[in-house]
Structure formats: structure tokens, C-alpha cells
C-alpha positions as CSV (number, residue, x, y, z in Angstrom):
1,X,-22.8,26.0,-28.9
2,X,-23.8,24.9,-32.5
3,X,-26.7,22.5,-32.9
4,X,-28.2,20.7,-35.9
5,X,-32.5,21.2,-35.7
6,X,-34.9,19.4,-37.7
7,X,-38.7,21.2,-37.6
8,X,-41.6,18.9,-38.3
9,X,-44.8,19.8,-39.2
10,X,-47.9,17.8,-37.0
11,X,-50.5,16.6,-39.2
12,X,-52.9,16.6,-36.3
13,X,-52.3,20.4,-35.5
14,X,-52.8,23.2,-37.9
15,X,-50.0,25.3,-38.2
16,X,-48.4,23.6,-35.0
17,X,-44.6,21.9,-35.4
18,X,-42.1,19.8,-33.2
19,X,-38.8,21.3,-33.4
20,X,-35.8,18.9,-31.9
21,X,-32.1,19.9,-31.8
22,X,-29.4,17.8,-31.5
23,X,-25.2,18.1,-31.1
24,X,-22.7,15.8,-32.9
25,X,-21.8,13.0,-30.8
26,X,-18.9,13.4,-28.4
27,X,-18.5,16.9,-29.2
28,X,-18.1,19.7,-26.8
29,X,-21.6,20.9,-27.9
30,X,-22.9,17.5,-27.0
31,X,-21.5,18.1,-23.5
32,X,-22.6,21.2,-23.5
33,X,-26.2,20.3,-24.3
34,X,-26.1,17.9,-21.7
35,X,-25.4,19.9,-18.9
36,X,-28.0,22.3,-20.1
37,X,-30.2,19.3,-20.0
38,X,-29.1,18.6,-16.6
39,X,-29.3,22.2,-14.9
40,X,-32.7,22.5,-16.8
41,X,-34.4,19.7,-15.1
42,X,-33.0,20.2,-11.7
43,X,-30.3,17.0,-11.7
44,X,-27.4,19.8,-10.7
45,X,-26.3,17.2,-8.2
46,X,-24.8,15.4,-11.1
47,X,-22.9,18.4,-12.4
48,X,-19.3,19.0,-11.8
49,X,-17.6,22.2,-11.1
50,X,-14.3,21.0,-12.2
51,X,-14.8,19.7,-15.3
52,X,-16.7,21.6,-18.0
53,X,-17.7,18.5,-20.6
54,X,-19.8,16.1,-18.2
């Protein structure tokens, strides 16, 4: 899977920064994000067998 990330540095928090990755739009790594997404935060109900790209 090949993501595009953008780090941010927090001006409230020393040393601390927001990192946030993102997939090309309608791309199998966008699909593939998602279903990480999904599987990460329990919604496997929603997650297909047959097809990989959901």
C-alpha cells in the first residue's frame, strides 16, 4: 500500500506532532486504507470477503 503523509508540528506541545496519511482517491490503496479503517475499528460487518476494494 503506498500512502502520501504530511507531519505537523503542534505549537501547543513541545516536541509533539500530528502525523495524517492519506491514499489517492479511488485507488486501490484508498480501498485498501479503508478496509484497514474498517477492521481497525471493529465495523468488519461491513467488509466483504468477495471483493477485495470495498
Amino acid at each position: 500500500m503506498t500512502l502520501n503523509d504530511e507531519l505537523m508540528e503542534l505549537p501547543q506541545d513541545d516536541g509533539r506532532r500530528l502525523a495524517v496519511f492519506t491514499a489517492a482517491p479511488g485507488s486501490p490503496d484508498a480501498a485498501a486504507l479503508k478496509l484497514l479503517t474498517r477492521l481497525a475499528t471493529g465495523d468488519a460487518a461491513r467488509v466483504s470477503t468477495e471483493a477485495p476494494y470495498v
